[in-house]
Short mmCIF file of the C-alpha atoms (twelve columns), coordinates in Angstrom:
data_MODEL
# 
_entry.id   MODEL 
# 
loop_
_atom_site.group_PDB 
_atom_site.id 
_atom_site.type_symbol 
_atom_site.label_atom_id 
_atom_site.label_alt_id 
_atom_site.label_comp_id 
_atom_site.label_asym_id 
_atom_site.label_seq_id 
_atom_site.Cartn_x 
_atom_site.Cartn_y 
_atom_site.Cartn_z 
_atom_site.pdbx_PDB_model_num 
ATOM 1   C CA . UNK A 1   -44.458 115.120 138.160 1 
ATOM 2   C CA . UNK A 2   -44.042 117.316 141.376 1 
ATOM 3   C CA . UNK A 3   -42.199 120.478 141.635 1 
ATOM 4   C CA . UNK A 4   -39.649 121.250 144.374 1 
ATOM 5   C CA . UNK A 5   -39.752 124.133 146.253 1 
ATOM 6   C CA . UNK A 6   -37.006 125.833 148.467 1 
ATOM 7   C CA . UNK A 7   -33.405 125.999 148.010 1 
ATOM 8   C CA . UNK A 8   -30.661 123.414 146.557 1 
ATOM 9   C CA . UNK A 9   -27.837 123.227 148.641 1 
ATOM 10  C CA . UNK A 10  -25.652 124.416 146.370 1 
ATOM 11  C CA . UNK A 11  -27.822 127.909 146.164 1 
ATOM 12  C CA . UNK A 12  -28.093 127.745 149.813 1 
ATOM 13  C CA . UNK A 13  -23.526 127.705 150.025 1 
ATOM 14  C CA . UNK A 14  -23.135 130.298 147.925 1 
ATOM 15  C CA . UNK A 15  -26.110 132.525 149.159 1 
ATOM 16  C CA . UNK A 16  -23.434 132.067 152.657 1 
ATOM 17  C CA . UNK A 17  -20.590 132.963 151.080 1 
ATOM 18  C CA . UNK A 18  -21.664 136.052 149.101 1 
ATOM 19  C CA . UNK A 19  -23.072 136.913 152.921 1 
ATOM 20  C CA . UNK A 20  -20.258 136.094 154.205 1 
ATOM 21  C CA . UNK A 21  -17.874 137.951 151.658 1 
ATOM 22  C CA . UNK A 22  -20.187 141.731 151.961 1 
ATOM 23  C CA . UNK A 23  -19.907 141.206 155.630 1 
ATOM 24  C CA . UNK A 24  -16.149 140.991 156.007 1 
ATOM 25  C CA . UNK A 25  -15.949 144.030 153.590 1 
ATOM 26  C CA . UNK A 26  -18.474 145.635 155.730 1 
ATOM 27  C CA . UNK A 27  -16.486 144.824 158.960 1 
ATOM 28  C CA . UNK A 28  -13.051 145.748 157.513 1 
ATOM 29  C CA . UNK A 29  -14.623 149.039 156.634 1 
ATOM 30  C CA . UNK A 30  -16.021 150.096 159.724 1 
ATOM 31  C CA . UNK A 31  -12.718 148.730 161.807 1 
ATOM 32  C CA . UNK A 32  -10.793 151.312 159.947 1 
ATOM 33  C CA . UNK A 33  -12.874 153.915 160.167 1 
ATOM 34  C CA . UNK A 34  -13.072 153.682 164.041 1 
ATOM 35  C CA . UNK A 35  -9.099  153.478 164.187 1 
ATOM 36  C CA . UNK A 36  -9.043  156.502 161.616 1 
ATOM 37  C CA . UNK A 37  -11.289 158.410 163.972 1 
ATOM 38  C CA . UNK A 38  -9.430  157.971 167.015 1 
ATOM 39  C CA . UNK A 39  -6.594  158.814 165.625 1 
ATOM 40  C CA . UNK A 40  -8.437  162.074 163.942 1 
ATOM 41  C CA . UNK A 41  -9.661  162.547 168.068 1 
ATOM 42  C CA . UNK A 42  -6.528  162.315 169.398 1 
ATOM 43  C CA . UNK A 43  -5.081  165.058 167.047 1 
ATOM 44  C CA . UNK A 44  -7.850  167.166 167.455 1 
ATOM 45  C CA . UNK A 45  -6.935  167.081 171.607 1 
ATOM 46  C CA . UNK A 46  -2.527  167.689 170.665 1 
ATOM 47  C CA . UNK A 47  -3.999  170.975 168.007 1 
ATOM 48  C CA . UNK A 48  -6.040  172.243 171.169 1 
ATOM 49  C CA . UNK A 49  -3.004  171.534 173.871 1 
ATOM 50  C CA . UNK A 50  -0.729  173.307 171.530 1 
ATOM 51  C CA . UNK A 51  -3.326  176.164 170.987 1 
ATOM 52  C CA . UNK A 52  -3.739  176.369 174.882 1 
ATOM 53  C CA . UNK A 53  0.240   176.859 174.890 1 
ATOM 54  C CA . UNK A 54  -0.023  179.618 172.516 1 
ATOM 55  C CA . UNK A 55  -2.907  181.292 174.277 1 
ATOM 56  C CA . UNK A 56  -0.728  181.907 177.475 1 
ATOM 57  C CA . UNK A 57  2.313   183.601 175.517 1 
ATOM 58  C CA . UNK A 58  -1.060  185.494 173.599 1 
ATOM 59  C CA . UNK A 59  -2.487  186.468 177.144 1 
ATOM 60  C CA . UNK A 60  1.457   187.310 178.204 1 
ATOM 61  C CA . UNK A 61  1.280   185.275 181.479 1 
ATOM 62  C CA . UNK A 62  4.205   182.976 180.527 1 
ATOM 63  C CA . UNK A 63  7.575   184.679 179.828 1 
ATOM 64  C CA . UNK A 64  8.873   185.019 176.176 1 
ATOM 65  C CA . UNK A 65  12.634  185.502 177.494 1 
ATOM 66  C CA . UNK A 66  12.584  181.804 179.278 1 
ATOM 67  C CA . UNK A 67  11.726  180.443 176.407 1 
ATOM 68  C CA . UNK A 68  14.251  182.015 174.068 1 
ATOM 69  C CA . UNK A 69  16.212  178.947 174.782 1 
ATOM 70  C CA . UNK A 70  14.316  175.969 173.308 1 
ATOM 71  C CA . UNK A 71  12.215  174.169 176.109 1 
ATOM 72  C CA . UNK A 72  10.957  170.656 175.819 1 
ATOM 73  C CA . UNK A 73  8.427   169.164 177.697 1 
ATOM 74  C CA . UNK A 74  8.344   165.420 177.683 1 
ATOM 75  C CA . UNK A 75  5.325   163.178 177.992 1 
ATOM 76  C CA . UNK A 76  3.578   162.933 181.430 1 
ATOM 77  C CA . UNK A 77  5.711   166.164 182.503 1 
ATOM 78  C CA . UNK A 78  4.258   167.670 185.844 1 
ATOM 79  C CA . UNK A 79  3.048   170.863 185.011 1 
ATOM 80  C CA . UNK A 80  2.397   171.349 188.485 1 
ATOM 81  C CA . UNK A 81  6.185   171.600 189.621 1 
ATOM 82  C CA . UNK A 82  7.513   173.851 187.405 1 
ATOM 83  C CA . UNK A 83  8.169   177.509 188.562 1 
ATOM 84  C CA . UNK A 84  6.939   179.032 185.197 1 
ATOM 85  C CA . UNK A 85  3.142   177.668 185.427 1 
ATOM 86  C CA . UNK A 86  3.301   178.213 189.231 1 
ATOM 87  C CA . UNK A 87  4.718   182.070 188.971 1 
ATOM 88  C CA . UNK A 88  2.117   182.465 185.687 1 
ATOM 89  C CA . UNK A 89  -0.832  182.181 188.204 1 
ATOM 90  C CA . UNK A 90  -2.724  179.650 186.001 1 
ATOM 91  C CA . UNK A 91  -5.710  178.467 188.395 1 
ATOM 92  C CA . UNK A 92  -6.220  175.161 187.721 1 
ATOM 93  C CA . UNK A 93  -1.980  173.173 187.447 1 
ATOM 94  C CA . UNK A 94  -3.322  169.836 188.385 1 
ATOM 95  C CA . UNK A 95  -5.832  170.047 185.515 1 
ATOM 96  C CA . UNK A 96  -3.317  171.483 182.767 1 
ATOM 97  C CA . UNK A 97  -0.811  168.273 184.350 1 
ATOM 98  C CA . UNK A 98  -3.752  165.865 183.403 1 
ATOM 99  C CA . UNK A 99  -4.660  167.451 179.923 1 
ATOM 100 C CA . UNK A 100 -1.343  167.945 178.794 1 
ATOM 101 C CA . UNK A 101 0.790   164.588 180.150 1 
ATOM 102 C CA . UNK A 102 -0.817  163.075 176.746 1 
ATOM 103 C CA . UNK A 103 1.717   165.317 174.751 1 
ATOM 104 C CA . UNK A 104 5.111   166.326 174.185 1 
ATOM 105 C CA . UNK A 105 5.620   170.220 173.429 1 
ATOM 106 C CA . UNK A 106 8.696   172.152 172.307 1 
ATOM 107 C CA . UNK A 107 8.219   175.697 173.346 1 
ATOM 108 C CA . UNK A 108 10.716  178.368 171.448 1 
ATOM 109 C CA . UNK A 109 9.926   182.024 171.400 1 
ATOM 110 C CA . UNK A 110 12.633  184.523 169.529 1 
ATOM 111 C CA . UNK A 111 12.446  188.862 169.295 1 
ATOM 112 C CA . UNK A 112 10.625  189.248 166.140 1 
ATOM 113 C CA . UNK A 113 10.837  193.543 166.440 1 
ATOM 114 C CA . UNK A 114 11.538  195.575 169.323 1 
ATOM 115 C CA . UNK A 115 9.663   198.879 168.312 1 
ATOM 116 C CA . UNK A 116 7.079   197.760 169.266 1 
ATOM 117 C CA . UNK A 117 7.857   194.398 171.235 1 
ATOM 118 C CA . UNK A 118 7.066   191.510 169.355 1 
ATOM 119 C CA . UNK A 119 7.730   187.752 169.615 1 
ATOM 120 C CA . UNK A 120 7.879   184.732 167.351 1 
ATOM 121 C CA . UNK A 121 6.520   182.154 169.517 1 
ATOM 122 C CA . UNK A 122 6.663   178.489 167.924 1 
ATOM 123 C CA . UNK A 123 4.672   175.682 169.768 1 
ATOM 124 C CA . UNK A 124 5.500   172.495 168.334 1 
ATOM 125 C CA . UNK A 125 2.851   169.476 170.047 1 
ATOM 126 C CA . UNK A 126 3.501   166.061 169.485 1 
ATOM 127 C CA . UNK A 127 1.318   162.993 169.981 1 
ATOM 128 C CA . UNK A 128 1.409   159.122 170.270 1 
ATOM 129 C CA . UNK A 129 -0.190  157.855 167.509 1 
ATOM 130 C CA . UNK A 130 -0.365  153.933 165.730 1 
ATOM 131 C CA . UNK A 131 2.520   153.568 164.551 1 
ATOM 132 C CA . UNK A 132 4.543   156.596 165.454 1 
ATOM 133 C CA . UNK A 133 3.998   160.050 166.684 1 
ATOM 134 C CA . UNK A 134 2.130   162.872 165.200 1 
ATOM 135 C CA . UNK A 135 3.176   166.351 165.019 1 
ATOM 136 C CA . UNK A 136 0.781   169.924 165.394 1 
ATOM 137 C CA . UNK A 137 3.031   173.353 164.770 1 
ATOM 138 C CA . UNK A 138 1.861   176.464 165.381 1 
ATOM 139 C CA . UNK A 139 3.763   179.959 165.144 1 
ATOM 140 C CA . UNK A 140 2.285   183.214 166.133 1 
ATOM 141 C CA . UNK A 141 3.548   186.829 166.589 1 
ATOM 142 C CA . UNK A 142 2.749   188.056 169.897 1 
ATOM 143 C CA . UNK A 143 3.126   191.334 170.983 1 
ATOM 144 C CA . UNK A 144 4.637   192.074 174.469 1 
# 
């Protein structure tokens, strides 16, 4: 009597579906990661936009008394219009405009001690995110 060689079909089926089974794990797995990441980017940008806020108030070319009343500055806001940023002398408006338009920003600063001057400057950034919006806070003392 002969021997067969190769594969039954029945082998051959569920070879495919064990295949088939690893690779949509492997798939699912690597969609989410890629959405997790770009969410992780986009984050990463709002925590340097918000640190770029509080490096102006930390280099004292915007004023902390403006902002004693809450500010809010919506999404796509034209940074290049507004008589703050424009008095502040920042070089490069159109640029800020284009980095910043992604996010939303609150901008509070309160007296913190007046011997010597000192601030409590709170930038809150927020950022559009699947499904919702994300928030970066950052407070800092500045002196004046």
């Amino acid at each position: 009597m002969r021997t067969r060689r190769g594969f039954s079909l029945i082998e051959v089926l569920i070879a495919l579906v064990v295949v088939t089974v690893v690779s949509f794990a492997a798939v699912t797995t690597m969609v989410s990661s890629m959405r997790h990441n770009a969410d992780n980017r986009v984050r990463s940008q709002a925590v340097a936009a918000t640190e770029a806020w509080m490096d102006r108030f930390r280099s004292r070319s915007l004023p902390f008394n403006y902002f004693s009343t809450p500010r809010s500055y919506d999404y796509g806001y034209d940074y290049t219009n507004d008589s703050v940023f424009t008095a502040s002398g920042d070089p490069n408006l159109a640029e800020i405009a284009q980095e910043w338009g992604r996010f939303k920003f609150e901008v509070k600063t309160e007296p913190f001690s007046t011997n010597p001057v000192i601030w409590r400057v709170l930038v809150t950034g927020y950022y559009k995110k699947r499904g919702g919006e994300g928030r970066v806070e950052l407070v800092s003392l500045v002196r004046q």
